[in-house]
KEFI-248168 format. One record per residue (C-alpha): residue in one letter; y, x negated, z. Coordinates in pm, 1 decimal, decimal comma. Each point is the difference from the previous one (the first is absolute). Layout:
BEGIN
<pt><type>A</type><yy>Y</yy><xx>X</xx><zz>Z</zz></pt>
...
***
This chain:
BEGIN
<pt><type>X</type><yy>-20832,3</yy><xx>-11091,8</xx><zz>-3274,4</zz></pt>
<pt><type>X</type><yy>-372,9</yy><xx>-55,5</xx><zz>103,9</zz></pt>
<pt><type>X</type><yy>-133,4</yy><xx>-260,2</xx><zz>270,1</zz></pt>
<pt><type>X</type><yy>-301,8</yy><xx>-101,1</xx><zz>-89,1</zz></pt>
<pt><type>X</type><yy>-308,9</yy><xx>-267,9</xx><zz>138,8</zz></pt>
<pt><type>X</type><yy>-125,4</yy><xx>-208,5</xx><zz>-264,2</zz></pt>
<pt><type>X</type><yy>-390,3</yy><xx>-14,3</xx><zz>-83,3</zz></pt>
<pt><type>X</type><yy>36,5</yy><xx>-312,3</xx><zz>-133,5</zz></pt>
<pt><type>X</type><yy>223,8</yy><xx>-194,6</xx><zz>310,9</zz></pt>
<pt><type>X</type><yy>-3,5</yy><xx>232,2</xx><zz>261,2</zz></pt>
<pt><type>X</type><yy>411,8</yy><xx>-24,9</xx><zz>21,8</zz></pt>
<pt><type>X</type><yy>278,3</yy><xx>250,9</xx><zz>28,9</zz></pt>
<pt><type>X</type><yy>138,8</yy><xx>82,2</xx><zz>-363,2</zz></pt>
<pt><type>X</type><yy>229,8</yy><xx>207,9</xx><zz>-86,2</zz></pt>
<pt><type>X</type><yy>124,9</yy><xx>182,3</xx><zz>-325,5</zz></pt>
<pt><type>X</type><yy>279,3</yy><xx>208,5</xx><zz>-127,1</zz></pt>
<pt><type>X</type><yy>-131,8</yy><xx>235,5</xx><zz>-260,5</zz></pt>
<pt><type>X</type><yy>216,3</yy><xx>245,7</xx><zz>-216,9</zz></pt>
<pt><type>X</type><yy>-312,4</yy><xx>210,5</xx><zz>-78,9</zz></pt>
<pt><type>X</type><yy>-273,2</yy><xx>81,8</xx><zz>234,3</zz></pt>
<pt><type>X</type><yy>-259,6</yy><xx>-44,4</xx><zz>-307,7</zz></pt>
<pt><type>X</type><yy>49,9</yy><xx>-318,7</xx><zz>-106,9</zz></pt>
<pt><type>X</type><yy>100,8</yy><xx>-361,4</xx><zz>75,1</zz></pt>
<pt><type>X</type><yy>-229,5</yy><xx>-40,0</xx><zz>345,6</zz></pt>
<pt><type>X</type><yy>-151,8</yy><xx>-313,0</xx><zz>-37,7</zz></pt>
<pt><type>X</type><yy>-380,0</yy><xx>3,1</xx><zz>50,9</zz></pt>
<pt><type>X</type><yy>-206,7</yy><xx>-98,8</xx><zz>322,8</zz></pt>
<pt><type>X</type><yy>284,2</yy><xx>195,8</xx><zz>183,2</zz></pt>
<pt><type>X</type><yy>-86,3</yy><xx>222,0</xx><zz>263,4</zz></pt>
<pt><type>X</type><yy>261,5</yy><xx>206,7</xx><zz>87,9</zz></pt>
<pt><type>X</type><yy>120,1</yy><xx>-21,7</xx><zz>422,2</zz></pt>
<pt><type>X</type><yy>358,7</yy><xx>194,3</xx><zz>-21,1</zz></pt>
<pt><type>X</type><yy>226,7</yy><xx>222,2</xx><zz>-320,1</zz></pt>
<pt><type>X</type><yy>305,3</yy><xx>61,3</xx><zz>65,0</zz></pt>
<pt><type>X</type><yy>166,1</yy><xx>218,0</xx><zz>-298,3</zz></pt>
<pt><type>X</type><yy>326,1</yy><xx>-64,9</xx><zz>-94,4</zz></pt>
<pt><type>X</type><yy>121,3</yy><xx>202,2</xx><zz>-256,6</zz></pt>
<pt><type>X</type><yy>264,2</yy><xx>239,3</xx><zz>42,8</zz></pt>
<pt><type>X</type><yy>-254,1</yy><xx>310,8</xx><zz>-2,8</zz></pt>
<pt><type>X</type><yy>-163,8</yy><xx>-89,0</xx><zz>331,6</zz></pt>
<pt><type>X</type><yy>340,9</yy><xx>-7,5</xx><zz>184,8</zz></pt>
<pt><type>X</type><yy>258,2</yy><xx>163,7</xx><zz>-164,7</zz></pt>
<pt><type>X</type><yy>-42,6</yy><xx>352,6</xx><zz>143,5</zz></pt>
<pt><type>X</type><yy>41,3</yy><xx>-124,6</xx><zz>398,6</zz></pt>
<pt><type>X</type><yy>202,9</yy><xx>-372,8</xx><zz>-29,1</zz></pt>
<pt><type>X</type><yy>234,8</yy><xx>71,4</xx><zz>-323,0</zz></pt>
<pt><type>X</type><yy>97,4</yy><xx>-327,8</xx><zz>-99,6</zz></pt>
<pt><type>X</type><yy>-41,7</yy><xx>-197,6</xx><zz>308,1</zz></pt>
<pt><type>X</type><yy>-340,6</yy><xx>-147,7</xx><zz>-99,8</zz></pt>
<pt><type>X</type><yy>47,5</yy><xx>-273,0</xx><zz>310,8</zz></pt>
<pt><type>X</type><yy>-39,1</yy><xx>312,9</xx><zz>244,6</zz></pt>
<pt><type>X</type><yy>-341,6</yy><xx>114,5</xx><zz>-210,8</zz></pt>
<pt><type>X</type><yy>-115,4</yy><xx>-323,4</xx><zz>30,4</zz></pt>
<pt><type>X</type><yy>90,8</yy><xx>-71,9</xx><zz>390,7</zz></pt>
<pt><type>X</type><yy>-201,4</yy><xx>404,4</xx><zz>83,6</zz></pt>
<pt><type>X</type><yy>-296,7</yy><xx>-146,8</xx><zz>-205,2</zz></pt>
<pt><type>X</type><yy>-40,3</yy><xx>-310,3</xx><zz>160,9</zz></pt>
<pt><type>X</type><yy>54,6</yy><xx>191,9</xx><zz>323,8</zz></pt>
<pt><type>X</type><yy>-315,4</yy><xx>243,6</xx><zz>-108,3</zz></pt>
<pt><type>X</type><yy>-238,9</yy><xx>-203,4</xx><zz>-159,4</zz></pt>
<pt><type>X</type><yy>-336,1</yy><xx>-12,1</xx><zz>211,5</zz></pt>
<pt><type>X</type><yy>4,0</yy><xx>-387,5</xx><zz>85,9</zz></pt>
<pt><type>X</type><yy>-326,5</yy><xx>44,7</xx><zz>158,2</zz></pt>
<pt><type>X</type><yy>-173,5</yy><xx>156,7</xx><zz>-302,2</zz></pt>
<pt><type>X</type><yy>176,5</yy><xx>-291,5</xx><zz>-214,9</zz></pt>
<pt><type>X</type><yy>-205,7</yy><xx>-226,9</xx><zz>220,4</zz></pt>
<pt><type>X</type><yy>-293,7</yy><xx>148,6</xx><zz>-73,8</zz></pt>
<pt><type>X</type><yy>3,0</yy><xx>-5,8</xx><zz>-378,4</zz></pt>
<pt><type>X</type><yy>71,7</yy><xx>-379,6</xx><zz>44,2</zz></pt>
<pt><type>X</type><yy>-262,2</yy><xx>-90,3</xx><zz>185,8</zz></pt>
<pt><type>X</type><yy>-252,7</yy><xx>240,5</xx><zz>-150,5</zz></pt>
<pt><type>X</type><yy>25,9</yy><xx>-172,0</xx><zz>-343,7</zz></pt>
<pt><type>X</type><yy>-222,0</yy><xx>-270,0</xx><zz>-100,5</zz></pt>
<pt><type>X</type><yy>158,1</yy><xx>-363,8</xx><zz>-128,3</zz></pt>
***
């Protein structure tokens, strides 16, 4: 999953990819990733994906989030 700010609108968009090379739509910068698949939480959550995805919310960096947002350009 990628958040990204728009070049061409300036919005909030945001895309589900099933492979990090391909299918991002264009004039997308990138603001968040999250990565889903089973590799990146396997090892520490199991099977209990919601508890992966609560501890990631809980880390990201919502200040440096911010910043990429309002450093890019419309």
């Amino acid at each position: 999953v990628v958040v990204t700010k728009s070049k061409v609108d300036g919005k909030i968009h945001t895309y589900i990819m099933y492979e990090h090379h391909i299918g991002l739509p264009v004039h997308q910068e990138i603001i968040l990733a999250l990565d889903c698949w089973e590799h990146a939480f396997m090892i520490d959550y199991g099977t209990k994906k919601a508890d992966y995805l609560t501890a990631f919310l809980k880390n990201v960096n919502w200040d440096e989030v911010n910043k990429r947002f309002e450093g890019i350009r419309s």
